[in-house]
N, C-alpha and C positions, 0 to 999 in steps of 0.2 A: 204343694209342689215339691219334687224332689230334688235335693241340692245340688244333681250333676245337671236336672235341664235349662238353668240358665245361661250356662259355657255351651252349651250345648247350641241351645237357640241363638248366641250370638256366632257361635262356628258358621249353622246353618244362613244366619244373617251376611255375614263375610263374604263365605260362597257364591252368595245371590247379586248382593252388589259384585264381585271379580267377575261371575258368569255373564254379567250385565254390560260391565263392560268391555268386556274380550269380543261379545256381540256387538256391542256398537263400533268399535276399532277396527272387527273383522269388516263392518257392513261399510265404513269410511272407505276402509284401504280397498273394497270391491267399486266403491264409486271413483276413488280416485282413477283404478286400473278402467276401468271403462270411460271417465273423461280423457285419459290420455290418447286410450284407442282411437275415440271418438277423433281427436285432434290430430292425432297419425292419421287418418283417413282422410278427414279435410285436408292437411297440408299436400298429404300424394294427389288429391282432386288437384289442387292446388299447382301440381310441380308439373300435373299431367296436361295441363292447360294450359301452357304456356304457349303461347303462339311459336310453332318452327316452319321456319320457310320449305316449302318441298316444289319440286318440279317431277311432273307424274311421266311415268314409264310406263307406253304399252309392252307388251310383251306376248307373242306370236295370236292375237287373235282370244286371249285366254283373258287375261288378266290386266290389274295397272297397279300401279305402287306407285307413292310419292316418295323421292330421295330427295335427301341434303344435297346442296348445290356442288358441295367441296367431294362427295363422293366419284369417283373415276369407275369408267367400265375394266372390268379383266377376268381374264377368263382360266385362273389357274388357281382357283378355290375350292372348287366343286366339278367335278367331271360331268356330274347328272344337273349340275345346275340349267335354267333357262334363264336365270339374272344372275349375275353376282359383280358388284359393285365394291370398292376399298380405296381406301386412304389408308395409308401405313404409316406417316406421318402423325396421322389421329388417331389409328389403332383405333378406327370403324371398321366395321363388313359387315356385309348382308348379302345373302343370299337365298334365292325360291329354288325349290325343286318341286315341279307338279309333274304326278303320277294318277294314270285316266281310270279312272274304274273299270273300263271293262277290258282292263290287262289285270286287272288282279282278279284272286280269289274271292267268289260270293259273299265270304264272312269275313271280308276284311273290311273291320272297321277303322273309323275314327279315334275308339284305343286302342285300336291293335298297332296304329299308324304312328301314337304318338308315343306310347312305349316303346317300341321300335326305336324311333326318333330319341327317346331321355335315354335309353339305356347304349347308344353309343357317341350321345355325348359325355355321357360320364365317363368312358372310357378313358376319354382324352385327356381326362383329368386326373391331378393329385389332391386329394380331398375334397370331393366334389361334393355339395351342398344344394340340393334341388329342394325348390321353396312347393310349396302347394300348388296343382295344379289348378285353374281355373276356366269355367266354360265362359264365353259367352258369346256373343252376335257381334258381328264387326260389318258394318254396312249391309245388312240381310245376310249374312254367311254364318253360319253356324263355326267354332273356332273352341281348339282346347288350348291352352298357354300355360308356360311356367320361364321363370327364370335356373339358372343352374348356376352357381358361381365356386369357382377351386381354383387350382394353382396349374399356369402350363408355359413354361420355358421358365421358371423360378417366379414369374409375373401372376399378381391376383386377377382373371379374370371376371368377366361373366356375361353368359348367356343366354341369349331369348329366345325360347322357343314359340311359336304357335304354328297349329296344325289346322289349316281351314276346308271346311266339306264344302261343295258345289255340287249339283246336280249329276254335275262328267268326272269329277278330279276331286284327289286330294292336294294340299298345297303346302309344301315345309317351309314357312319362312324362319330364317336359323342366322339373327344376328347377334353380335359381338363385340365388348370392346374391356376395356381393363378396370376394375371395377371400381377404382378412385373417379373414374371418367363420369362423374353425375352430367353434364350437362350434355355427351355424348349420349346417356342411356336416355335423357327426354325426349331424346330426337330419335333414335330408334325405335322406342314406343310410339311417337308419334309417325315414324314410316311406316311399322304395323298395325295401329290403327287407319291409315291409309288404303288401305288393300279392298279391290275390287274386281271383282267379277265381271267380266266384259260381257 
C-alpha cells in the first residue's frame, strides 16, 4: 500500500460521513417544512369553520348570498354593483356585480373576467401583493378566487376576490376589509362561500 492512500482513504471516509449527514439534515428540515405546512392547512380548515351567523340576501331573481348581521345596505361603492353592503365602523364591504353572458363577447371567459377583475384591483393599491389564484366549486358553481392585500389611504388592506360562472352570468364578488381584521376576513370567506345560484 502506498503511503499517501491512508489520508487518502480517511479524507474519502470524512467526506462520506459529512455527505451523510447534510442528507439526513437536509431530509429533517424537508419533513419539518411539510409538518408545518401540513399544520398551516389544518389550522386555515380550522379558522375557516368556524360557525358565522349570516342572514341570506336574494338578489333580483339571480342569486343569494349570506351577510353578517352588522352589515348595512348602500349604494355608493360600486355603480355596476346589484349588492353592496358596509359597515364603516368595521371596515367590512362587500359587493357583487353580475354580468350576463350573452352581453359579452363569445371568448370571454372566466380568466379573462378575473384578470380583468386582479389587475384593477391592484391599481388601487400601493404595493399590492396577490396571493395564488384558486379554482374551485362553491355550491355547484364553478369559481376562480384570490386574495390581494397592499396599502390604500396609508391603511393595510385586503381583498377577496372570487369570480363565479353560471350558466347565464358571470359574478364578481369583491370584498374587503384592513388586513389586522382576522376575525372580519372569517366572515367574509364565510359570505363567499355562501353564494348561490338561484
Amino acid at each position: 500500500m502506498k503511503p499517501y492512500s491512508l489520508p487518502i482513504l480517511r479524507l474519502f471516509a470524512i467526506l462520506f460521513c459529512l455527505s451523510t449527514y447534510f442528507a439526513c439534515s437536509s431530509n429533517k428540515n424537508e419533513e419539518k417544512k411539510q409538518t408545518q405546512k401540513v399544520k398551516k392547512q389544518e389550522t386555515q380548515k380550522e379558522e375557516d369553520t368556524i360557525r358565522v351567523d349570516l342572514r341570506e340576501e336574494k338578489v333580483a331573481n339571480l342569486f343569494s348570498i349570506g351577510l353578517v348581521t352588522y352589515l348595512d345596505k348602500v349604494d355608493n361603492l360600486n355603480g355596476d354593483a346589484l349588492l353592496q353592503y358596509a359597515n364603516s365602523d368595521r371596515d367590512v364591504y362587500i359587493i357583487v356585480i353580475a354580468d350576463a353572458k350573452s352581453e359579452l363577447d363569445q371568448d370571454y371567459t372566466m380568466d379573462t373576467h378575473f384578470n380583468y377583475a386582479t389587475n384593477n384591483i391592484i391599481k388601487g393599491f400601493r404595493e399590492p401583493k396577490p396571493s395564488e389564484p384558486v379554482r374551485e366549486r362553491i355550491n355547484d358553481l364553478y369559481t376562480y378566487g384570490r386574495y390581494i392585500t397592499g396599502i390604500v389611504n396609508e391603511e393595510n388592506y385586503i381583498y377577496y376576490l372570487q369570480i363565479v360562472e353560471s350558466k347565464t352570468h358571470f359574478y364578481q364578488i369583491l370584498a374587503w376589509t384592513q388586513s389586522k381584521r382576522i376575525d372580519a376576513q372569517r366572515e367574509i370567506k364565510a359570505m363567499i362561500r355562501s353564494f348561490k345560484q338561484l
